[in-house]
N, CA, C and O atoms as CSV, one atom per row, in Angstrom:
chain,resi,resn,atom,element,x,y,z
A,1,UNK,N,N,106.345,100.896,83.230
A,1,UNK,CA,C,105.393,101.525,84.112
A,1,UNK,C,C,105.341,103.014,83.782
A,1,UNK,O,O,106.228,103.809,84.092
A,2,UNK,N,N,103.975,103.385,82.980
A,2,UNK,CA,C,104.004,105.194,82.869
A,2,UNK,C,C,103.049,105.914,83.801
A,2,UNK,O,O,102.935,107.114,84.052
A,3,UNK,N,N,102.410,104.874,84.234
A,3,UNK,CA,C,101.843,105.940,85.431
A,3,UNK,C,C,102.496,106.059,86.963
A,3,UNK,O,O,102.706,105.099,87.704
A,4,UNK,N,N,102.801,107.628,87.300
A,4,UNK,CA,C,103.050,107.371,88.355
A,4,UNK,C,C,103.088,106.252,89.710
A,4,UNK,O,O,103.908,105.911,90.562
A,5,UNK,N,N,102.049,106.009,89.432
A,5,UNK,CA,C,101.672,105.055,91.140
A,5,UNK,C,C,101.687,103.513,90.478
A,5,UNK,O,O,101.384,102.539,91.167
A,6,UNK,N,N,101.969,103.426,89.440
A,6,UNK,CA,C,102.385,101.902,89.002
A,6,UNK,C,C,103.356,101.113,89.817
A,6,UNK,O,O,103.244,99.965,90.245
A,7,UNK,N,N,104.422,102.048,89.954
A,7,UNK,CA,C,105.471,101.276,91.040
A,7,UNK,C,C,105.586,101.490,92.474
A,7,UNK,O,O,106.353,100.981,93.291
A,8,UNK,N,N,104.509,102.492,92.628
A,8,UNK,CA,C,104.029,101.884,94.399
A,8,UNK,C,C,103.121,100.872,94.485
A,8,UNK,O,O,103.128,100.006,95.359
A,9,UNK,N,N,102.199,100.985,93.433
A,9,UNK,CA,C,101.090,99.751,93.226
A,9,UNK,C,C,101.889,98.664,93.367
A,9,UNK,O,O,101.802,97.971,94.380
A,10,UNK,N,N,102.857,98.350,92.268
A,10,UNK,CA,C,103.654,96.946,92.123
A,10,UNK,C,C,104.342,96.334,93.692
A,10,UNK,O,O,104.222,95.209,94.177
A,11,UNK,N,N,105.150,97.652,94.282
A,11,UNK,CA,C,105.848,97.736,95.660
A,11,UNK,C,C,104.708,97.130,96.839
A,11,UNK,O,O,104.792,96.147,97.575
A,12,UNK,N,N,103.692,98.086,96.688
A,12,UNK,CA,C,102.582,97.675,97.862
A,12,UNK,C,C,102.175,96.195,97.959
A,12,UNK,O,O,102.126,95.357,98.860
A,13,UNK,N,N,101.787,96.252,96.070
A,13,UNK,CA,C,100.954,94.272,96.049
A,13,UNK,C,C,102.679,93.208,96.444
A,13,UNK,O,O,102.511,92.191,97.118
A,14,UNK,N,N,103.828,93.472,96.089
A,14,UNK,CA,C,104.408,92.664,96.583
A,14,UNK,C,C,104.595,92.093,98.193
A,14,UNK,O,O,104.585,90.968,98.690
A,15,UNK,N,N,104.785,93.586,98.776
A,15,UNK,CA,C,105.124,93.403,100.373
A,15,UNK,C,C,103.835,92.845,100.319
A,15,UNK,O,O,103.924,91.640,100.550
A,16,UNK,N,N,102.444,93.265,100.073
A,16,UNK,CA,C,101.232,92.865,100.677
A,16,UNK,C,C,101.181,91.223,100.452
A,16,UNK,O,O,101.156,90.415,101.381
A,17,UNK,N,N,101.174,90.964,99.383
A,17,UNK,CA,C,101.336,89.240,98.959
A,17,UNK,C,C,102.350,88.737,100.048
A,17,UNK,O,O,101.742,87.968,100.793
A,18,UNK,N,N,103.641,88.874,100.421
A,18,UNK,CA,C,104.638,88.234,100.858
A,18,UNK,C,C,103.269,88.364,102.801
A,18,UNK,O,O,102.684,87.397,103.288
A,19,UNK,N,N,103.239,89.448,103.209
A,19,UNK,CA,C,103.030,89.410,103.917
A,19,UNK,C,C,101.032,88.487,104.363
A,19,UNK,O,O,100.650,87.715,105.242
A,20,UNK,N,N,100.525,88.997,103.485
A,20,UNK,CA,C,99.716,87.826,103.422
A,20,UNK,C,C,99.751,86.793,103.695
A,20,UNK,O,O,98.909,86.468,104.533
A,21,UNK,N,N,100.410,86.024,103.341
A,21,UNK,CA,C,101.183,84.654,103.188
A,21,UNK,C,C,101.377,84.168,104.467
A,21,UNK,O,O,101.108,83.013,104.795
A,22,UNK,N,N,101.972,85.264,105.418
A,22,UNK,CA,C,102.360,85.082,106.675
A,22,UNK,C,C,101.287,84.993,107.571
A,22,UNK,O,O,101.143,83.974,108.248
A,23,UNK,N,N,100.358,86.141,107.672
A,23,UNK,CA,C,99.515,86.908,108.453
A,23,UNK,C,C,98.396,86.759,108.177
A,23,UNK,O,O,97.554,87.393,108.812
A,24,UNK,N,N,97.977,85.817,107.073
A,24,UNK,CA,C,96.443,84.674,107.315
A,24,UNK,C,C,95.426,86.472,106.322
A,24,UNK,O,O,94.529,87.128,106.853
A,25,UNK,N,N,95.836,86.647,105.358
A,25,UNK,CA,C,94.658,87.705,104.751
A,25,UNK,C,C,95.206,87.749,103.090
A,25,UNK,O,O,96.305,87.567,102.567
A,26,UNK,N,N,93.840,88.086,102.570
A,26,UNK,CA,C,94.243,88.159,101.343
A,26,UNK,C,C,93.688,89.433,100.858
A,26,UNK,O,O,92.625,89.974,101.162
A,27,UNK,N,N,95.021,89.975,99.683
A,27,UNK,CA,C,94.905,91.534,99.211
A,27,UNK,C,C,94.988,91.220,97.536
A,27,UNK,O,O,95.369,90.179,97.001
A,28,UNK,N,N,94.544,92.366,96.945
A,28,UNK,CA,C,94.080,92.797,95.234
A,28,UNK,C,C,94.089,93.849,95.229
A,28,UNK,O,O,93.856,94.500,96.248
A,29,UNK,N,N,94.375,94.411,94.019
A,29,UNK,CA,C,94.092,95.547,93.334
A,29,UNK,C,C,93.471,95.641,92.029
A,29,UNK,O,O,93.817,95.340,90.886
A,30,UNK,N,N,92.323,96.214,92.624
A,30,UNK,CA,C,90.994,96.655,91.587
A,30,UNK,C,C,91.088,97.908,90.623
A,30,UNK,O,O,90.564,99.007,90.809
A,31,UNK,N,N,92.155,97.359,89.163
A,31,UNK,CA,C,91.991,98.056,88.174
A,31,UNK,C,C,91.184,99.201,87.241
A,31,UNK,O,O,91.119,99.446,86.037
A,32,UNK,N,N,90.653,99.720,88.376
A,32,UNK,CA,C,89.499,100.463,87.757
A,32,UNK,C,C,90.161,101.405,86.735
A,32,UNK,O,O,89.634,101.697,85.662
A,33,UNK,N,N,91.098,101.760,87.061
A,33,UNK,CA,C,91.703,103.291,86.082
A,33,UNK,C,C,92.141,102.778,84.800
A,33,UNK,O,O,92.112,101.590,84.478
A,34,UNK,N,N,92.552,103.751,84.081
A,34,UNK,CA,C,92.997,103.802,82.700
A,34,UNK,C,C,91.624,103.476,81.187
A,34,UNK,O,O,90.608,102.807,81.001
A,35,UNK,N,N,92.411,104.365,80.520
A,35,UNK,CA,C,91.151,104.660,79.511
A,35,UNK,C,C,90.991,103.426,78.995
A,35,UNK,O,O,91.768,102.494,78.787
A,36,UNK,N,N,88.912,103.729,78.691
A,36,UNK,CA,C,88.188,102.968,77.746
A,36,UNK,C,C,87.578,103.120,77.145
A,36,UNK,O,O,86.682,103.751,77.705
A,37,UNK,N,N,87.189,102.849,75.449
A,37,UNK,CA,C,86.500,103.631,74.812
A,37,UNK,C,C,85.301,103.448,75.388
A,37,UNK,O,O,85.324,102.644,76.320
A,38,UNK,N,N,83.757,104.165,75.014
A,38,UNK,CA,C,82.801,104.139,75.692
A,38,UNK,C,C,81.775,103.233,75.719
A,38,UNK,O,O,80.822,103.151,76.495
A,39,UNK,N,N,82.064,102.608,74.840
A,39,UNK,CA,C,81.210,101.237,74.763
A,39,UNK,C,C,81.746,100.338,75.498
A,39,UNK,O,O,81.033,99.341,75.609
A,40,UNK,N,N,83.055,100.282,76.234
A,40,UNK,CA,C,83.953,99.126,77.190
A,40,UNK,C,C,83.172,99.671,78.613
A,40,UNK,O,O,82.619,99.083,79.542
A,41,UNK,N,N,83.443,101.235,78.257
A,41,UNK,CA,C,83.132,101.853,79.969
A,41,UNK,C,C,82.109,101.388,80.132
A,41,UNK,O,O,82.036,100.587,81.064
A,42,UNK,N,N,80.597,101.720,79.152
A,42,UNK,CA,C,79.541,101.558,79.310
A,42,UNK,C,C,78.992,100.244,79.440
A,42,UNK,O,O,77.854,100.123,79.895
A,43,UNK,N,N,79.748,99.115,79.051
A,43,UNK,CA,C,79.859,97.739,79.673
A,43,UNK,C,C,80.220,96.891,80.879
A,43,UNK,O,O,79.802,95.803,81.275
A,44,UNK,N,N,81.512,98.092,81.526
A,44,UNK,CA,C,82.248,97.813,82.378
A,44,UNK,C,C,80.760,98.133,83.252
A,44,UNK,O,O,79.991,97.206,83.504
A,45,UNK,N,N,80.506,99.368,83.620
A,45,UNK,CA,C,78.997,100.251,83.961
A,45,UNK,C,C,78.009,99.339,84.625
A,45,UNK,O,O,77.680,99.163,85.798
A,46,UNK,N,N,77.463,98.549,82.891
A,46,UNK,CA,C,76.512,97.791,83.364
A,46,UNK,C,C,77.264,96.553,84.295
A,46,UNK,O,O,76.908,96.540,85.473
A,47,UNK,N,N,77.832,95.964,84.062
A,47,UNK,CA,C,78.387,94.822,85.291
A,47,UNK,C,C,78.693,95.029,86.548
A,47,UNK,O,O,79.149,94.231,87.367
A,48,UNK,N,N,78.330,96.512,86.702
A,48,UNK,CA,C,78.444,96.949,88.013
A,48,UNK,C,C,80.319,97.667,88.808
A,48,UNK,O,O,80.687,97.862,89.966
A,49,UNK,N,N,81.000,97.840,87.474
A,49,UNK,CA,C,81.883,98.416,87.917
A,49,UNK,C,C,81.936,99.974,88.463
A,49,UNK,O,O,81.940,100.892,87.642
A,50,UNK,N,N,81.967,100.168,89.510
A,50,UNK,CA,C,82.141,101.386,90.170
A,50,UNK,C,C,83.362,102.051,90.050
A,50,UNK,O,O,84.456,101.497,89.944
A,51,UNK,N,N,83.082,103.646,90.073
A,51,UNK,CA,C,84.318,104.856,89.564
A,51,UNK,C,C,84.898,104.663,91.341
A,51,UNK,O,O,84.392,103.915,92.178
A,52,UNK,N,N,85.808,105.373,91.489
A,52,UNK,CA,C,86.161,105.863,92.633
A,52,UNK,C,C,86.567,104.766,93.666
A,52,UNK,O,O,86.569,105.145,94.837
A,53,UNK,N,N,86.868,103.635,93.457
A,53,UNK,CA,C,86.637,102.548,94.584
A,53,UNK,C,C,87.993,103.100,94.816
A,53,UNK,O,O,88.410,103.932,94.009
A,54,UNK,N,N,88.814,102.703,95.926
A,54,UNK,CA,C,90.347,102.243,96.475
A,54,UNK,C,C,91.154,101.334,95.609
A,54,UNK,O,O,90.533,100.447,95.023
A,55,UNK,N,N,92.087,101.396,95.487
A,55,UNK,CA,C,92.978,100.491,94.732
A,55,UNK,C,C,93.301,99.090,95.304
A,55,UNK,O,O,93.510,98.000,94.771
A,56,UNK,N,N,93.268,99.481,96.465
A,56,UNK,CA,C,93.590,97.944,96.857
A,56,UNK,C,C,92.737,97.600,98.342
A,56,UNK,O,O,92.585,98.196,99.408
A,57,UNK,N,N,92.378,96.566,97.885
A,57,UNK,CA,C,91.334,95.926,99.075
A,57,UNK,C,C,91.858,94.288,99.891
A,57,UNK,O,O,92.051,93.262,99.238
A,58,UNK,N,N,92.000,94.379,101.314
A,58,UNK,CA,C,92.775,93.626,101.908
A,58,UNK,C,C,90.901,93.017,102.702
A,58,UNK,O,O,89.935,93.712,103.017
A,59,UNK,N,N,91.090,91.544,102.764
A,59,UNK,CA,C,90.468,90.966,103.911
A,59,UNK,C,C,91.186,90.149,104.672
A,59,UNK,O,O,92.101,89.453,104.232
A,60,UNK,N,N,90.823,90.182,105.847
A,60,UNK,CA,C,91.311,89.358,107.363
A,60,UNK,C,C,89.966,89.329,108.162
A,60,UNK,O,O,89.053,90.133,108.352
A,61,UNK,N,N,90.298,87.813,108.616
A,61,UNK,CA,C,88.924,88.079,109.658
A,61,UNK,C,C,87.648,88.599,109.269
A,61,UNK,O,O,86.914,89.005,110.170
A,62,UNK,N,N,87.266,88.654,108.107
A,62,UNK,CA,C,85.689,89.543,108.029
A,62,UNK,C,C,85.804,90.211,107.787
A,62,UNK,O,O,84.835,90.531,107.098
A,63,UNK,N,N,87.076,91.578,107.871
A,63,UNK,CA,C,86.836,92.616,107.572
A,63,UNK,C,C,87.608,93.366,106.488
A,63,UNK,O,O,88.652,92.822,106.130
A,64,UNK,N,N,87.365,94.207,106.063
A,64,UNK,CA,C,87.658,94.694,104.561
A,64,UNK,C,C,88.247,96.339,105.206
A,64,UNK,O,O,87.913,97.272,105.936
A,65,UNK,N,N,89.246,95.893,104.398
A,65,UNK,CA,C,90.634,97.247,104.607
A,65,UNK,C,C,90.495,97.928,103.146
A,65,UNK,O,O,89.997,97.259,102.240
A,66,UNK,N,N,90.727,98.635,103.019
A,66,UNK,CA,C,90.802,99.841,101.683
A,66,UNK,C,C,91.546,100.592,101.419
A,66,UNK,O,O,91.093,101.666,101.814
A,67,UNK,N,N,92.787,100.785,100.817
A,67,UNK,CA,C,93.751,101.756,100.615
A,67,UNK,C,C,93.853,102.386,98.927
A,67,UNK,O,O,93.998,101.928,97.794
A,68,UNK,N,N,93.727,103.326,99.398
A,68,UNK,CA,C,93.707,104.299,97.591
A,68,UNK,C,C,95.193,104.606,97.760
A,68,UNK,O,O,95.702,105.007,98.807
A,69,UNK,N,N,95.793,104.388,96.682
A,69,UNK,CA,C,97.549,104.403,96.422
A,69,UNK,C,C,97.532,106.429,95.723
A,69,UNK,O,O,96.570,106.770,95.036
A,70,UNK,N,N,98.259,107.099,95.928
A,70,UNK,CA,C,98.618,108.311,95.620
A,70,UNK,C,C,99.588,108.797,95.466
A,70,UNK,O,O,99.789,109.751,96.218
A,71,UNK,N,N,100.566,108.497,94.588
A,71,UNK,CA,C,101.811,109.423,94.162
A,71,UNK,C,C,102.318,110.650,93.830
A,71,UNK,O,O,102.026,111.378,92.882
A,72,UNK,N,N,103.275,110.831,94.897
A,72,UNK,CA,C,103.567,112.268,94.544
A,72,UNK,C,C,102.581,113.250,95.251
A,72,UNK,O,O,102.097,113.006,96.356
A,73,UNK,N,N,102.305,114.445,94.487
A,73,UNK,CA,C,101.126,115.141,94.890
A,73,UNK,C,C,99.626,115.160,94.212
A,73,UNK,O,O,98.753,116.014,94.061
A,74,UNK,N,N,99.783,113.810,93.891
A,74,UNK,CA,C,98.179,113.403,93.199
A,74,UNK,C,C,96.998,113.527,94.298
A,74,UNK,O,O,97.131,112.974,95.390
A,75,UNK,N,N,95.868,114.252,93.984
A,75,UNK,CA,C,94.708,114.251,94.697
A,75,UNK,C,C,93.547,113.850,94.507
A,75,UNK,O,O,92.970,113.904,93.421
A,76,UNK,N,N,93.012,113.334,95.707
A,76,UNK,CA,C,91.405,112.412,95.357
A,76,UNK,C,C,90.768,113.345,94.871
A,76,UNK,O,O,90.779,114.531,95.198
A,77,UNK,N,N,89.801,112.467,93.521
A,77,UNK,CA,C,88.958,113.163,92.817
A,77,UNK,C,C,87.788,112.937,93.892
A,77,UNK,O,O,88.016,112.287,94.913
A,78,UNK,N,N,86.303,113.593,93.582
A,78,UNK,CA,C,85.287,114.094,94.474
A,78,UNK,C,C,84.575,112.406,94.258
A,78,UNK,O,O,83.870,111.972,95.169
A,79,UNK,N,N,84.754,111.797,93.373
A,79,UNK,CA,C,84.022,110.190,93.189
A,79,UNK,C,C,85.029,109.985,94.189
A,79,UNK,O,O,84.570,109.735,95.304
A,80,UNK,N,N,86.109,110.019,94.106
A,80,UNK,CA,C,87.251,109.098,95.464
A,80,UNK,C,C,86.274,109.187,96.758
A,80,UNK,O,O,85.444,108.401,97.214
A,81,UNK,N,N,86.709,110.446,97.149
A,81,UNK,CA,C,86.016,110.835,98.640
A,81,UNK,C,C,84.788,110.554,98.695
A,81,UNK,O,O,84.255,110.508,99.804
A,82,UNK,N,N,84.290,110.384,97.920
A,82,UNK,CA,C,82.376,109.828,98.150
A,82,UNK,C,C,82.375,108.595,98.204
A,82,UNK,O,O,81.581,108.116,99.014
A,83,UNK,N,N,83.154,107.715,97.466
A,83,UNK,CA,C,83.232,106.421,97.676
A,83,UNK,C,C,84.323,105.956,99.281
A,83,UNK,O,O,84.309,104.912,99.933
A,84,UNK,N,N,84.838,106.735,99.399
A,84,UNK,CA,C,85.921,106.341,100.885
A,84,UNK,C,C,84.736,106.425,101.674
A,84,UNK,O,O,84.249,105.518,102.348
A,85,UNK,N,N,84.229,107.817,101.507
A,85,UNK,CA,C,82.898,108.318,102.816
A,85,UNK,C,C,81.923,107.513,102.657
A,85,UNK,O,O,81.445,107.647,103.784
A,86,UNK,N,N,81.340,106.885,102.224
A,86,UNK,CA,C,80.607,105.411,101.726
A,86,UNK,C,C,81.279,104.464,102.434
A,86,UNK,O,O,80.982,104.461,103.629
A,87,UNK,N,N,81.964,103.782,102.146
A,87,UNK,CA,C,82.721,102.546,102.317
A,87,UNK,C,C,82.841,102.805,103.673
A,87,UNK,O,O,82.468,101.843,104.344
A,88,UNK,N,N,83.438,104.278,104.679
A,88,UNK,CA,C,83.774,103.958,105.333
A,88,UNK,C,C,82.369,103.704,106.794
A,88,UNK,O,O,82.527,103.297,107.945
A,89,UNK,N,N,81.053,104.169,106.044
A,89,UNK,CA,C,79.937,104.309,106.530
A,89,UNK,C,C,79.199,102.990,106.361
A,89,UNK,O,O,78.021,102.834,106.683
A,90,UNK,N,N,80.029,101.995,105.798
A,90,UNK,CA,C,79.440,100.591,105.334
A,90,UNK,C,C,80.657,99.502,106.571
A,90,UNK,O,O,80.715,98.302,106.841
A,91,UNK,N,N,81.300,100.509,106.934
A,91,UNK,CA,C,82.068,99.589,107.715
A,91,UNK,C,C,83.598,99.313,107.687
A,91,UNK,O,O,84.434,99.025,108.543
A,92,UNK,N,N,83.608,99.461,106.742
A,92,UNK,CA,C,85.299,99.548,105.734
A,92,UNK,C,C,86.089,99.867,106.264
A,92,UNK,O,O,85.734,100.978,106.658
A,93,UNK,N,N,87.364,99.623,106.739
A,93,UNK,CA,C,88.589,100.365,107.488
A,93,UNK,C,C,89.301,101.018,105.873
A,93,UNK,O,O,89.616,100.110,105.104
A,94,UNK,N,N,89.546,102.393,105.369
A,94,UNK,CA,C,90.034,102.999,104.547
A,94,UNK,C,C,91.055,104.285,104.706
A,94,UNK,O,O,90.938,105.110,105.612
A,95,UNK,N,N,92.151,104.334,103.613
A,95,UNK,CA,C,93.128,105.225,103.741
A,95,UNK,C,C,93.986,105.421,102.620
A,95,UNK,O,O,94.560,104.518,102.012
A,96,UNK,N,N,94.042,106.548,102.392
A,96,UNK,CA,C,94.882,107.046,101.237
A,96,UNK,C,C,96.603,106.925,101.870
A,96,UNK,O,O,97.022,107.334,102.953
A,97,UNK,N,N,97.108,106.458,101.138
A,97,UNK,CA,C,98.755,106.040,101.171
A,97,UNK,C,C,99.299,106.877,100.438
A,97,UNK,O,O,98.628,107.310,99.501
A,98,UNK,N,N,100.536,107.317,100.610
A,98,UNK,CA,C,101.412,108.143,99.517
A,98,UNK,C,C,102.404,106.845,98.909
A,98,UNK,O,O,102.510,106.432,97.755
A,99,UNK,N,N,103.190,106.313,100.394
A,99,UNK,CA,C,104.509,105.749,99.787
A,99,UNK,C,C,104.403,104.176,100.762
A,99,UNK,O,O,103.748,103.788,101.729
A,100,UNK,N,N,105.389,103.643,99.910
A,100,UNK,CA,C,104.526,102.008,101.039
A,100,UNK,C,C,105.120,102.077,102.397
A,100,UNK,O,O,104.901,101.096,103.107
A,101,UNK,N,N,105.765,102.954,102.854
A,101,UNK,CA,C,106.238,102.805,104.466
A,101,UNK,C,C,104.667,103.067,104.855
A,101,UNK,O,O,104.177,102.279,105.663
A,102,UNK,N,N,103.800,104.172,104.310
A,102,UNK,CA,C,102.644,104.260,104.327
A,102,UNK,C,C,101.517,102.926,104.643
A,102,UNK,O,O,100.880,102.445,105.580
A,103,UNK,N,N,101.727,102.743,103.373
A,103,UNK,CA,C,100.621,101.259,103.336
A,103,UNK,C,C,101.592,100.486,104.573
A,103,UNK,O,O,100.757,100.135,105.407
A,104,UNK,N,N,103.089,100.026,105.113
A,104,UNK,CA,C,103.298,98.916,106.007
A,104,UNK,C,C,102.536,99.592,107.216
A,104,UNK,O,O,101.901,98.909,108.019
A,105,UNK,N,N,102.629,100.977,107.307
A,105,UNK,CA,C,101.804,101.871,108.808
A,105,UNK,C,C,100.342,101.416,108.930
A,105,UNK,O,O,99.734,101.031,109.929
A,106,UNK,N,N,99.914,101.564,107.606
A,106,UNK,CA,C,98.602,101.618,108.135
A,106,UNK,C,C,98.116,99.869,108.385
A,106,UNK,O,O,97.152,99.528,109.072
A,107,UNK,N,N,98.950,99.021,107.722
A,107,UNK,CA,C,98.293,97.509,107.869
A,107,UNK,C,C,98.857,97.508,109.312
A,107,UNK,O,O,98.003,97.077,110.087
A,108,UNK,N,N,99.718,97.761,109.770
A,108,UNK,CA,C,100.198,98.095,111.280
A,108,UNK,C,C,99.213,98.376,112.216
A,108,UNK,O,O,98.964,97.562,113.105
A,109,UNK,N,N,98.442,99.759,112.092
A,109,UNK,CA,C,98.059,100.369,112.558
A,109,UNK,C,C,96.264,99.707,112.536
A,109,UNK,O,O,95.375,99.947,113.353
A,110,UNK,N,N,96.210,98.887,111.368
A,110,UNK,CA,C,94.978,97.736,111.767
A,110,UNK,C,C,95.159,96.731,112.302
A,110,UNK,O,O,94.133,96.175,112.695
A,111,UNK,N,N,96.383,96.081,112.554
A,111,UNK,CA,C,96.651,95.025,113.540
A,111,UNK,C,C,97.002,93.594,112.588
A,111,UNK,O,O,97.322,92.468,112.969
A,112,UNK,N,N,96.771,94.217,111.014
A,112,UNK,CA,C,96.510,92.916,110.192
A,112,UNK,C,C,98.225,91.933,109.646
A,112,UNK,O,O,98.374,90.872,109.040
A,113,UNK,N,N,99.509,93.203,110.384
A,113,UNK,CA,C,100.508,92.827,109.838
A,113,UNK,C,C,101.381,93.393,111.399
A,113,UNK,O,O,100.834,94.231,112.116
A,114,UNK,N,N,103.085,92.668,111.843
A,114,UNK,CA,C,103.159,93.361,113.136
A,114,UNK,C,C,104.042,94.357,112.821
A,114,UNK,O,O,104.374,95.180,113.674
């Protein structure tokens, strides 16, 4: 793992899977990052892959949870925040996490885990 947030990513999707399992919802993480030459990007592009989404997207019940993973003192780029401020104007429950006591708070704090 060389990117920072690889092993909160790994940490988060585990608890999230185990707890899934329990608590009736299912969670992913949407690979958007890491380089591509420009003919991949510009493919990725046309199929409709979007910059800036959240890393990991939880459903329960209908509704769609959003958490962007952030290590350390990493900060949302201006596509991040336009896509959170989007999403969260489409309905989206969304939140930037540092560390997974983080991510267990906030699935807490939606009711989706106890």
């Amino acid at each position: 793992m060389n990117h920072p947030e690889d092993a909160l990513t790994t940490a988060a999707m585990r608890w999230l899977d185990l707890m899934g399992n329990v608590h009736g919802f299912l969670a992913w993480h949407v690979p958007n990052g890491g380089k591509r030459n420009a003919r991949e990007a510009a493919r990725f592009k046309g199929m409709g892959v979007k910059a800036g989404i959240p890393d990991i997207h939880i459903v329960k019940d209908g509704r769609l949870y959003l958490i962007e993973l952030k290590a350390g003192k990493g900060t949302l780029s201006e596509i991040q925040k336009q896509r959170i401020e989007r999403l969260i104007e489409c309905g989206a429950l969304c939140i930037v996490c540092r560390s997974l006591d983080e991510v267990m708070n906030a699935t807490h704090a939606w009711g989706i885990t106890p």
